[in-house]
N, C-alpha and C positions, 0 to 999 in steps of 0.2 A: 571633796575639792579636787579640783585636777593636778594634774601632775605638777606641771610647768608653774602652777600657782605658787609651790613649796620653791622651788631651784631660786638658787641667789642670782642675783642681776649683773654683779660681779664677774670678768671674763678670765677665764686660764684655763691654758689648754692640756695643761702639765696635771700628772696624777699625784699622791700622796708622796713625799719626799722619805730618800732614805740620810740614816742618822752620819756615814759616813762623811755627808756632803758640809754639816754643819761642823764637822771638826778637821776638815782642811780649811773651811773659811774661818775658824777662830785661830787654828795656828797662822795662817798666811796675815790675814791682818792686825793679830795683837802683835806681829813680828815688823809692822813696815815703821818707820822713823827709828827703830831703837839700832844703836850700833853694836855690829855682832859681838864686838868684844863684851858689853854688857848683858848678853843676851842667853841667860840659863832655858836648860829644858822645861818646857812648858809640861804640866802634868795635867791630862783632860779626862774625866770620867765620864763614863757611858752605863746607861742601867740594862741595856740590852746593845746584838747584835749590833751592828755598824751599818750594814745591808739588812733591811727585814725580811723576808722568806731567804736569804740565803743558805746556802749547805754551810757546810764547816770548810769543807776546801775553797768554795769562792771567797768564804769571811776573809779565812787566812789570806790569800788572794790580795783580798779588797785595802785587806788591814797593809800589808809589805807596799802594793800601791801608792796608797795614803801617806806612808813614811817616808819614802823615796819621791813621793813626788814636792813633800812638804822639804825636806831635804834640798833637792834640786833648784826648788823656787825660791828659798826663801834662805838656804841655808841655816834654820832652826832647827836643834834639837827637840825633841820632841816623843813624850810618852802616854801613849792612848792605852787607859785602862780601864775594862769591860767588868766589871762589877757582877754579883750574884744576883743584886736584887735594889731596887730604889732605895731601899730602907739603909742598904749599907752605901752604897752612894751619897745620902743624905748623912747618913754619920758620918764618912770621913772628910765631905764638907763641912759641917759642922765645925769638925775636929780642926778642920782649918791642914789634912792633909791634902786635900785636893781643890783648888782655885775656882776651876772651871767643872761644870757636869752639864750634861745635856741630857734632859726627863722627856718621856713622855707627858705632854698636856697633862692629862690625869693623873698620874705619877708626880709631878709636881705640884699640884692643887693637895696632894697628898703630905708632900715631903713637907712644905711651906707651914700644912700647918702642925707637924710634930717640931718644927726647926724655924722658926721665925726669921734666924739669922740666913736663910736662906734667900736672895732676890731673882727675881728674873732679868736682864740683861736684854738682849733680843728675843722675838719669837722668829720662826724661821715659817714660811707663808706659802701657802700653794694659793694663792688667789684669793680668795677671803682671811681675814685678820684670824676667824670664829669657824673651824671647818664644824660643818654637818653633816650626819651622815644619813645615807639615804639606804632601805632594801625594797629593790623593786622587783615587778613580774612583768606578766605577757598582762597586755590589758586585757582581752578576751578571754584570759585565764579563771577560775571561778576563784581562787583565794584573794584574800581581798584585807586580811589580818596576818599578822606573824603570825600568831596560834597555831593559824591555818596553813604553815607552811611544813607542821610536823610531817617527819615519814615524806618528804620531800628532797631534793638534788639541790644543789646551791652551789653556789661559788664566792670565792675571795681571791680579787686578783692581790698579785703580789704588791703594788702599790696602797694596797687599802689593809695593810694586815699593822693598821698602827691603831687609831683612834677606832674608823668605820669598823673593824675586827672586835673591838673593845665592847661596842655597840652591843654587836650581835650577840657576845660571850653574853654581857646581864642581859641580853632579854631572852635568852634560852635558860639564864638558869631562874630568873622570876618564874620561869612556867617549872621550876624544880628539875632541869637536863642540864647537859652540856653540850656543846654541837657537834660533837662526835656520835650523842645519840640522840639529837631531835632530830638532826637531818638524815638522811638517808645516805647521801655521800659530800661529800666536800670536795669540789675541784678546783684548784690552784693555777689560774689563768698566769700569765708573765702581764700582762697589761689588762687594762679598763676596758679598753674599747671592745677584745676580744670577748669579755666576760659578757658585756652590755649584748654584743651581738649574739651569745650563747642565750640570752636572757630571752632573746625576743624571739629565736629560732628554736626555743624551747627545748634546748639541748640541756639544759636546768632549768628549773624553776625560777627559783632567785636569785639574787646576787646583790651584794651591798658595795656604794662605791661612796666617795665623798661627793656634796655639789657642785664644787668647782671641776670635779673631773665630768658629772654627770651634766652641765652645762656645755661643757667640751661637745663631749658628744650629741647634743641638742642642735649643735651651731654645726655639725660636720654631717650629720644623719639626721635630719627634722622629721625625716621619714619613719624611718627605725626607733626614732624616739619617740613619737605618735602612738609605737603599740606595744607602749612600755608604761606602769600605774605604778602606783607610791604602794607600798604597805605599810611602813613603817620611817619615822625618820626622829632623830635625836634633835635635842635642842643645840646650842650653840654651844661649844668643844673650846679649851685650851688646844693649841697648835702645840706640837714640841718646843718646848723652853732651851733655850741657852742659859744659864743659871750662875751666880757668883756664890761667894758665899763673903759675908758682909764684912770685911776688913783682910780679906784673904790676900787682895789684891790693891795698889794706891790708886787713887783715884785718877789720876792722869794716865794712867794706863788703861783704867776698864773704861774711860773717856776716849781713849785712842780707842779702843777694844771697841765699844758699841758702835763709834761715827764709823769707822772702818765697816762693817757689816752692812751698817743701813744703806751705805752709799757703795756698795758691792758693787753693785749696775751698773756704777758710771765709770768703773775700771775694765778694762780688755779682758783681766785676768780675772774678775769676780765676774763679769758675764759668761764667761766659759762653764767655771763651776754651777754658775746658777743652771745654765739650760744642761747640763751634763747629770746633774741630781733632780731635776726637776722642782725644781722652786722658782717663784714669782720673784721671791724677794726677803727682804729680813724684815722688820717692822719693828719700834721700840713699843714697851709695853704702852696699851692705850688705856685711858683713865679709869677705864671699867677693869679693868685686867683682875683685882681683887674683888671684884662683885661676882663676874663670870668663875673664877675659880669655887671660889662660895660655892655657888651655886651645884658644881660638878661636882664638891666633898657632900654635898648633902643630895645629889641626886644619885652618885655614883660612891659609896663610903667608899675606905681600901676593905682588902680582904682581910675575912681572919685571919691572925696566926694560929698553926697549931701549936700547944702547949705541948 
């Protein structure tokens, strides 16, 4: 089936979002109507980095940014803590130490079901509610299967190293690898477009991007995107979660807290953020949100622990 047949219909021009950007918009607007004198430090857990392909100097960076800017704007206190791993994220939710956590889509489908009391809040959106992720080649290319991409050049731009990365991770390791050793190298583009144009200029092979990014590029290059073929593409994805945990917080507030996000857009100050992180938008969970999730613990288990 052709390329263009799989790409969503949906428009956004913007690549995979980073995690930083959903925790300036939870402190900025769970902070607007409350009077500062009532107003304690907010505490926000994260299961990874802040910025995804970042170093550790731009984290730290991104991280002093974020506080000074939440600071300045909003005059809230405020304490962002980056976790080892979802699992402990998910327990000190639980525990009812931490209010607010932002998962990975998957990570969350995960958390949700060792921890029930776990809810989703917002989803944060690059264009479609449901990201899919797409690995594609040169159409003239002869591979035409992942399989077929062993012993091959690939890339992951920095934008897609959240869910679309995830993708790729299980289905290198269903064939028994890791991507480190099916591929032959891995190059770390800063943008989508760049990777796409590597893709078709045959400067790699493949390259996995999400659809709303790979849409973009459809609508900018009809040309370049013409001799570019599917190999591989995921079903419909959890987005990253903004997540409560179920009495951590009263309700009049995670009611400020959600209406605030969803209607980001129609503030000066939540359009900035939006076009600055690259997100469409925030979206409350939609009615399928616990079928979709299902569906990802049982296509995607979590991993073992080791014992």
């Amino acid at each position: 089936m052709p390329l263009c047949n799989y790409v969503p219909q949906s428009c956004c021009r913007r690549g995979a979002t980073l995690l930083g950007a959903f925790l300036a918009l939870l402190t900025v607007f769970l902070s607007e109507g409350v009077p500062e004198e009532s107003q304690k430090p907010l505490r926000i857990g994260t299961s990874g980095n802040l910025s995804l392909g970042a170093s550790k100097d731009k984290e730290a960076a991104a991280v002093n940014t974020l506080k000074e800017f939440i600071k300045d704007e909003t005059g809230l206190p405020n304490t962002i803590i980056r976790l080892k791993s979802w699992q402990e994220l998910a327990q000190k939710m639980a525990n009812k130490e931490l209010p607010i956590g932002v998962f990975q889509g998957y990570e969350f489908a995960w958390a949700q079901a060792e921890h029930p009391e776990l809810k989703p809040l917002a989803l944060a959106v690059n264009g479609n509610v449901y990201p899919v992720a797409y690995v594609v080649t040169r159409k003239d290319g002869p591979t035409d299967k992942f399989a077929a991409l062993q012993g091959k050049s690939f890339s992951v731009p920095t934008p897609s190293q959240g869910f679309p990365w995830f993708f790729v991770e299980r289905q290198t390791q269903a064939l028994g690898k890791t991507p480190d050793t099916f591929f032959s190298k891995i190059d770390k583009p800063d943008n989508v477009e760049d990777a796409l144009d590597d893709a078709v200029d045959g400067v790699v092979e493949a390259t996995v991007v999400d659809g709303s990014a790979l849409e973009a590029y459809k609508r900018r290059k009809p040309g370049r995107f013409q001799k570019l073929k599917e190999v591989a593409h995921s079903e419909k994805a959890l987005p990253p979660v903004i997540a409560f945990a179920d009495g951590a917080l009263d309700k009049a507030t995670l009611d400020r807290f959600q209406n605030g996000l969803i209607h980001a857009n129609e503030k000066d100050r939540g359009q900035t953020l939006l076009t600055l992180f690259r997100l469409s938008g925030f979206e409350p969970p939609p009615g399928d949100f616990d079928r979709v999730a299902a569906a990802m613990r049982k296509r995607y288990p979590p991993p073992e622990q080791p014992r």
